[in-house]
N, C-alpha and C positions, 0 to 999 in steps of 0.2 A: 878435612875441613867441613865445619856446618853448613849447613843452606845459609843462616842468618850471616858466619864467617862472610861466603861467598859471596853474600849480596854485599853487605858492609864494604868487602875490599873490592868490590866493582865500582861504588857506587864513591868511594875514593880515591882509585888508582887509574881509573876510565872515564863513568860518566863526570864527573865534578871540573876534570881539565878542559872536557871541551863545551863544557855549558856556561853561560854568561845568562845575567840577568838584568833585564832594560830598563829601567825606572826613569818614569819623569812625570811631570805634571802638570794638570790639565782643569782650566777655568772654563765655564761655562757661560756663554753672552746675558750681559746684563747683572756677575755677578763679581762678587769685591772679590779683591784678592787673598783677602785671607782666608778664600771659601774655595780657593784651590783645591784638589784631590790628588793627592799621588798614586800613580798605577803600576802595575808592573807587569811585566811579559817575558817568559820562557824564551832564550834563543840558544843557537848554537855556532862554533864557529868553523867554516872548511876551506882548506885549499884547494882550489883550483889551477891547471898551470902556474903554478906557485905564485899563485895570488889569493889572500888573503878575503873572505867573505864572513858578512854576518849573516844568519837564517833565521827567519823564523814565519809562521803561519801567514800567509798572506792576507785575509783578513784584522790580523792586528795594527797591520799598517792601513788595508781600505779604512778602515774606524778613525783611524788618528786623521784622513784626510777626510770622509766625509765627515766631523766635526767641526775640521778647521771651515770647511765651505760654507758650516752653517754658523761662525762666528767664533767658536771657541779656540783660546788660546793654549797653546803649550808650550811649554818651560824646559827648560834644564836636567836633559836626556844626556843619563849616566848607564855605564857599563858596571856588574859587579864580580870582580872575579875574587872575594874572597873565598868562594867554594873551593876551588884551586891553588888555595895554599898562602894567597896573598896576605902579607901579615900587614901593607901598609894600612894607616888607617878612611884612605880616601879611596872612593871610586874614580870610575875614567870615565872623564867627561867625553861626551861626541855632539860634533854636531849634527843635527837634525833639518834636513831635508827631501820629500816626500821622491823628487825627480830624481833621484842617488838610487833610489830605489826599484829594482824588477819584479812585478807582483804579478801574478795571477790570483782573482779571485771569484768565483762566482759563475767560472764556465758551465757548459753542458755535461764534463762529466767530474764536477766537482774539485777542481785544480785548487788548491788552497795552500802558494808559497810567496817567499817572498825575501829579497837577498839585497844586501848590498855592500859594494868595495869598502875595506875598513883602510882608513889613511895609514901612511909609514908609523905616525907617532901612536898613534891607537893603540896600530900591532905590537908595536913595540914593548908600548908599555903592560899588553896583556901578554904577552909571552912574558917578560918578568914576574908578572905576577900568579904563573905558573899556567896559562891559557895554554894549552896546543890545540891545532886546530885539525882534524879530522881528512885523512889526505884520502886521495881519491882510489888509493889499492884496497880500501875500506868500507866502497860505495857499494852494498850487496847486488844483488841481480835476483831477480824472477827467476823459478817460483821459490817463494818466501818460506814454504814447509820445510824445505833443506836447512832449514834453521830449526830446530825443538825448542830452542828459549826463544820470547820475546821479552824485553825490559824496556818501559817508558820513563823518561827521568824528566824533571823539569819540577817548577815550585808553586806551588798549590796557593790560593790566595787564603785559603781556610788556614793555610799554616801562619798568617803574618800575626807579627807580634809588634808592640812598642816595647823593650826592655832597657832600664836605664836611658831614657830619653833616644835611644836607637831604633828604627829599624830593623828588624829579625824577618826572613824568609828559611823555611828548611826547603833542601833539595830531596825529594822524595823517586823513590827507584819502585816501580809498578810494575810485576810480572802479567803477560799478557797469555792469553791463549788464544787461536783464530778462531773465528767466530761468524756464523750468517749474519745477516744482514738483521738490525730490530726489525719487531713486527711495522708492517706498513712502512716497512724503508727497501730501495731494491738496491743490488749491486751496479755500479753502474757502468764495469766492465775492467778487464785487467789492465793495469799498468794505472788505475785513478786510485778508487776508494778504497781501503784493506778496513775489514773490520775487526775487531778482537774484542774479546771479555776482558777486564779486570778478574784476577786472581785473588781471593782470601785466604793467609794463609797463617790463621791465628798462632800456631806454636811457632811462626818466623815471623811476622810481621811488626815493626818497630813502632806502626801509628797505622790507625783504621783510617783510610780513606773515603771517606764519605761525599766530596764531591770533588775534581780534578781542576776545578775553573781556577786558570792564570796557566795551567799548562799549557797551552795553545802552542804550538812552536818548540815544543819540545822534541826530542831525538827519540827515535825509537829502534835499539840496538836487536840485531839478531846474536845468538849466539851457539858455537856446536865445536865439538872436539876437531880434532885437527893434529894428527901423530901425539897424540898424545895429549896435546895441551887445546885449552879453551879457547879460542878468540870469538871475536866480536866485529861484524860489519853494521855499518849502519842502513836502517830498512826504509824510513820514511818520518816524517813529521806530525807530534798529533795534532790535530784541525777542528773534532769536536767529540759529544759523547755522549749517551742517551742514560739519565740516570737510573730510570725504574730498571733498566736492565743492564746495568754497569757495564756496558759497552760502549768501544770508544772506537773513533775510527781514523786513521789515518793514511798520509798521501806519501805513493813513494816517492822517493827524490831522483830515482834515476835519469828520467825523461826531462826534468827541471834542470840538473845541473850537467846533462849535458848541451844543452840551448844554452847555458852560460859559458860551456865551455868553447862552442862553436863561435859564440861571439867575441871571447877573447882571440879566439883566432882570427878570424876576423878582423880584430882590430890591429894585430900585428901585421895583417898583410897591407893597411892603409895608415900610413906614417900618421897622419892627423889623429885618428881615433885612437892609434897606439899611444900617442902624446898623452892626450886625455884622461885616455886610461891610468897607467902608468903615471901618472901625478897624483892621482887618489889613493893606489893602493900600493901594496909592497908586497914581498916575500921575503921569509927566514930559512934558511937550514938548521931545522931542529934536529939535535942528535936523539935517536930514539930511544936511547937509554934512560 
């Protein structure tokens, strides 16, 4: 199989199932409605003690609440899972609430996530529509070099299109290499910031990347032989990216979705929180086939 084969069937058979894309829109104080914007944001989706989460940058969510603080309204926050096969012609609505949500943004050593419980019908309807969600034998571990491939997936806003009166986003698969730190940027120590280069790699690449903005919240796959065959854990999220030097840098999710996992424990060990919980979100048993 080609390089190009190889990406193409990752970047449909892997990344595409567990990536969602978040659209909704956003007025500005003082201004009409038909001066709306619509935006969108890379996410991803994972289980947890078989509960069901959405991911992505924690910063995309700080944005959406310091806005609303300072007057601007938001609309009508959809899910997109035709990447994953979905042939209906509607998105999945969610609703939209900042408290649903567990973010980290802006610490001392750059923590930038951001998650929250997807309701039974959500899931529901995104598993049909070809969604699987990313289960936790998946979740890589430190140190990251025991991986030789990196893959960034998520949708570029340079890619958007209006075609036929629609909305178009491509989902775009970025090979990564690790990488120092940009000049005048430091590490800011293991288990926070991983930095990597963007890859050019003109006789396989399907579209030049030239800027990554809207990937924010995207998945960043490790991948390495294994008896034989390829697989794929998941490394971190990307958060930001320096363009003069196509480096991007991202947060691993180890240390994050274990603190979510401790709190679902948690919450089962107190009937009230377990309530709570447990009416927001659901699990599936998906057959892995």
């Amino acid at each position: 199989m080609s390089g190009t084969e190889a990406s193409e069937t990752f970047l449909r058979e892997v990344a595409s199932k567990h990536f969602v894309c978040l659209s909704y829109w956003a007025r500005l104080p003082g201004t009409e409605p038909h001066e709306a914007k619509k935006y969108f944001a890379s996410c991803f989706v994972v289980e947890i003690e078989q509960h069901w989460l959405l991911v992505t940058a924690g910063h995309v969510i700080s944005e959406i609440q310091e806005a609303t603080v300072r007057g601007a309204i938001f609309s009508d926050f959809n899910l997109h899972d035709k990447l994953a096969g979905n042939t209906f012609p509607f998105s999945v609505p969610i609703p939209f609430d900042v408290k649903d949500w567990a973010v980290l943004d802006g610490d001392p050593q750059g923590a930038d996530y951001a998650a929250a419980p997807l309701s039974n019908l959500i899931a529901q309807n995104l598993l049909v529509g070809g969604v699987r969600p990313i289960e936790e034998s998946v979740f890589g571990t430190a140190p990251f070099d025991q991986y030789p491939h990196w893959l960034l997936s998520g949708t570029r806003n340079e890619s958007f299109e209006v075609v036929g009166g629609r909305d178009t986003l491509k989902l775009t698969l970025i090979p990564l290499a690790p990488s120092a730190a940009p000049e005048g940027m430091t590490d800011s120590g293991e288990g926070s910031k991983v930095f990597a280069k963007m890859l050019s790699r003109p006789d396989l690449d399907a579209v030049q990347v030239t800027d990554v903005g809207g990937m924010s919240g995207g998945p960043i796959f490790g991948l390495r032989e294994n008896n034989g065959e390829t697989r794929y854990w998941l490394l971190g999220l990307q958060s930001s990216w320096y363009p003069d030097s196509r480096i991007v840098c991202f947060c691993p999710v180890q240390r994050f979705f274990a603190a979510i996992k401790e709190a679902i424990r948690m919450a089962r060990a107190d009937p009230s929180l377990l309530e709570t919980f447990e009416a927001s979100t659901t699990s599936y048993v998906v057959d892995p086939k």
